[in-house]
Backbone bond lengths (Angstrom), bond angles and torsions (degrees), N, CA, C in turn:
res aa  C-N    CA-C-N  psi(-1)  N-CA   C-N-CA  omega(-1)  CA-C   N-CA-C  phi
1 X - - - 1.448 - - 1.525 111.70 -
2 X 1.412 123.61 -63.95 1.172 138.39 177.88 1.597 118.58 -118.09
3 X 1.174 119.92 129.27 1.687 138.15 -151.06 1.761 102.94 -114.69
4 X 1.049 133.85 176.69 1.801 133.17 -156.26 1.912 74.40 -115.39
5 X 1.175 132.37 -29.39 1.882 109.03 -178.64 1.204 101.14 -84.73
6 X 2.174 133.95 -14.50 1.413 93.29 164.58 1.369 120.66 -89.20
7 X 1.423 131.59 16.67 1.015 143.51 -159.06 1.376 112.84 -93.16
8 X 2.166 102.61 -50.06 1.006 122.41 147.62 1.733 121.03 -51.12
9 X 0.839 140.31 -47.18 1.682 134.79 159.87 1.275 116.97 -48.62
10 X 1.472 120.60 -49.28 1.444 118.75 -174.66 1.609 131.84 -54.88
11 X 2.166 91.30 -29.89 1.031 105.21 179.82 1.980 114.12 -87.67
12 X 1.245 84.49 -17.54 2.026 83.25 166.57 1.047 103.34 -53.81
13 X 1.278 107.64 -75.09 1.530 125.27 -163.50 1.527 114.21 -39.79
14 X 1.242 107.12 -39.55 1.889 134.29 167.52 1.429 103.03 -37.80
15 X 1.505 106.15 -53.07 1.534 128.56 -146.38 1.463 105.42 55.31
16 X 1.876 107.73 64.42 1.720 93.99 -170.52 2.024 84.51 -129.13
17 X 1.054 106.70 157.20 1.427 109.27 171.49 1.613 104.31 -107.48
18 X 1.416 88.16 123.38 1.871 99.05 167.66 1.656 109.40 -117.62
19 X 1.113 103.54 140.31 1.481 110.09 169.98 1.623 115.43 -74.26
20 X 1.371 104.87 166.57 0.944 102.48 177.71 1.735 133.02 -54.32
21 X 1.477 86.84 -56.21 1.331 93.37 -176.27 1.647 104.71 -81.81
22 X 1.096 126.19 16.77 1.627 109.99 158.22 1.723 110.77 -91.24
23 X 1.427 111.32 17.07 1.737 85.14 -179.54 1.159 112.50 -95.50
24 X 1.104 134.66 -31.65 1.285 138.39 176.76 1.267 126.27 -27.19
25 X 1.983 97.65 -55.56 1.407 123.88 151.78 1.665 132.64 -25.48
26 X 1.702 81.53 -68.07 1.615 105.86 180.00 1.667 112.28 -55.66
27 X 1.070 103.59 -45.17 1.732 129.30 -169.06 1.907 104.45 -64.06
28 X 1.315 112.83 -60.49 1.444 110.48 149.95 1.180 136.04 -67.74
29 X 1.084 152.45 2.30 1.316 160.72 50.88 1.578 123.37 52.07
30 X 1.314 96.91 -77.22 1.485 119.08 -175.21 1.248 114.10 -81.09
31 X 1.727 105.24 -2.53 1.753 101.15 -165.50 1.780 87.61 -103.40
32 X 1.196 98.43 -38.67 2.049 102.03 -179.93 1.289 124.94 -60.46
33 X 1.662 103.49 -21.59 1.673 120.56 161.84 1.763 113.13 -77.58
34 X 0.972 103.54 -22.58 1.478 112.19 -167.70 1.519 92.58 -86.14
35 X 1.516 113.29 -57.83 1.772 110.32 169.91 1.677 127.27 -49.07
36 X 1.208 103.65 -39.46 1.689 116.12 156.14 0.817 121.28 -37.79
37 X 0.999 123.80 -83.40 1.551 150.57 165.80 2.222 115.19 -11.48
38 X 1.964 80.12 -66.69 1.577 101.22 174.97 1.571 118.65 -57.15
39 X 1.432 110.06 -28.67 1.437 133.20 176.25 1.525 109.61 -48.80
40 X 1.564 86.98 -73.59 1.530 104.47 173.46 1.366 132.05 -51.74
41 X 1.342 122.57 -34.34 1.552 141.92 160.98 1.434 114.31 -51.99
42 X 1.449 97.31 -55.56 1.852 98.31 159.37 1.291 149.54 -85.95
43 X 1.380 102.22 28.53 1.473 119.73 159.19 1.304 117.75 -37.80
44 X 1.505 157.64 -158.57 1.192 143.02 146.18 1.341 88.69 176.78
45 X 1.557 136.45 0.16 1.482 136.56 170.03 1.778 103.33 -76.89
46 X 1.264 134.00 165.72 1.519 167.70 -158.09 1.484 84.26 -63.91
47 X 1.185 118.93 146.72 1.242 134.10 178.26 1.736 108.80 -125.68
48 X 1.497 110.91 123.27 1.459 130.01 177.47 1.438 106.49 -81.23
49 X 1.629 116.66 134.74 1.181 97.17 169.24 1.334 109.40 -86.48
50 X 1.306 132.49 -169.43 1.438 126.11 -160.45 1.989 102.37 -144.65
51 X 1.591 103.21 0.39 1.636 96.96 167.35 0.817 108.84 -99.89
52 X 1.211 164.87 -24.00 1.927 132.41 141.51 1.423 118.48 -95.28
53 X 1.827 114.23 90.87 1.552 97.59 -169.47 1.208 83.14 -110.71
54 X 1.118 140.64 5.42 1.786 129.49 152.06 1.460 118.82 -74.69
55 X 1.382 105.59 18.83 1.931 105.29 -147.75 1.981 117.50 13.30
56 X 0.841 97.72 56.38 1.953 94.82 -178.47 1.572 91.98 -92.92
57 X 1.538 100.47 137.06 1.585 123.60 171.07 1.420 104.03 -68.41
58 X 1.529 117.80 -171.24 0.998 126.48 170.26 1.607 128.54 -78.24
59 X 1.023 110.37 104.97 1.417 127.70 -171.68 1.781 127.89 -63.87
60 X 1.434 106.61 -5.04 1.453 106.86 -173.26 1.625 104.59 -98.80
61 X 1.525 99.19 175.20 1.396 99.83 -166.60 1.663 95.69 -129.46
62 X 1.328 100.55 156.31 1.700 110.33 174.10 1.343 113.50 -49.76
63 X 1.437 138.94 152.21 0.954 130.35 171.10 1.310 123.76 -92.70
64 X 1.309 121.83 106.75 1.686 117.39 -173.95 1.631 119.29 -106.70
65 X 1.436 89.89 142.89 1.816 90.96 -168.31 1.503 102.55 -114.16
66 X 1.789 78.91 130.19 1.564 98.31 -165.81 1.404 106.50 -107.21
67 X 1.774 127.48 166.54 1.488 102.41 -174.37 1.536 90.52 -92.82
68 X 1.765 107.12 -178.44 0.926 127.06 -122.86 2.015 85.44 -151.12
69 X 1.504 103.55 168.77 1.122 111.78 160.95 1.880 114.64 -63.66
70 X 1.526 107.60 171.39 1.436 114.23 169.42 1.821 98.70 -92.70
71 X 1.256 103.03 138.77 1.424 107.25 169.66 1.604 115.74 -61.98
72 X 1.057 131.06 10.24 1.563 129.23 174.51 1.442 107.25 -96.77
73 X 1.437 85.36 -51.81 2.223 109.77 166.39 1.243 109.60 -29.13
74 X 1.390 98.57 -50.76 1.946 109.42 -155.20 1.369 91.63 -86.55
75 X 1.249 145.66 -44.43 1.444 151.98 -149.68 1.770 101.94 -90.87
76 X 1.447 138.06 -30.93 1.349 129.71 -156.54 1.070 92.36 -74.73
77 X 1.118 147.71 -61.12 1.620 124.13 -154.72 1.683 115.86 -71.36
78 X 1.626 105.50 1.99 1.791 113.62 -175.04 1.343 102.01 -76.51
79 X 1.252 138.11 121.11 1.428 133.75 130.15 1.476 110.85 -24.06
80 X 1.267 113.01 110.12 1.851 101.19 152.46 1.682 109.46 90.13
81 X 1.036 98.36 0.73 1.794 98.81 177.77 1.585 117.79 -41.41
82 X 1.236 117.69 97.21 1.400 111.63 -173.80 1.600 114.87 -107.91
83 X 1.509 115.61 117.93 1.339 124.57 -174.67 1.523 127.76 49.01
84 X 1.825 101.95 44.64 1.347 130.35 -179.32 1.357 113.90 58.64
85 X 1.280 115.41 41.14 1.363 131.14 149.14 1.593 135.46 -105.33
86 X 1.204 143.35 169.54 0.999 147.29 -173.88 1.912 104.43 -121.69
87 X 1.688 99.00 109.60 1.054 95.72 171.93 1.866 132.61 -63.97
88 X 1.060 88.02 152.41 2.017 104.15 -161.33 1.722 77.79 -117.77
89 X 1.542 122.46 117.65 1.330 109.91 144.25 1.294 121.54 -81.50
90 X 1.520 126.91 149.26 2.079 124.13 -163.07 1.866 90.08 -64.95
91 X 1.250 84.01 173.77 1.390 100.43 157.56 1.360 120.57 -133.63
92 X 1.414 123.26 122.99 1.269 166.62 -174.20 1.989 114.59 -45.38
């Protein structure tokens, strides 16, 4: 399936340095991933989908508007509050 010169190519392309004596390694390696792989392709049993395998409903909630502080409330302890904002000094 897979040979030690595409191994050698793969790893150019990588820009990875392999030694010598790791291809052999690499080369069997890459062929047991490649058999994996082929394994998996040949499934031919029922297929699960896999976005609700907890079956959980929809989990969010309505959005309800609750009151709130007065914007003067929220602003007195600000230095410098200009036109009911909260000053942001930039960053540099």
């Amino acid at each position: 399936m897979i040979d030690k010169q595409e191994i050698m190519d793969i790893a150019l392309l990588s820009k990875l340095h392999i030694d010598e004596t790791e291809i052999d390694k690499l080369t069997d390696e890459m062929m047991n991933i490649i058999k994996f792989a082929d394994t998996i392709n040949g499934y031919d049993g029922e297929v699960q989908e896999f976005d609700n395998i907890n079956n959980l409903s929809n989990v969010f909630r309505d959005d309800e508007v609750k009151d709130s502080y007065e914007q003067s409330e929220i602003l007195k302890n600000v230095d410098g509050g200009e036109n009911g904002y909260f000053p942001v000094k930039k960053k540099v």
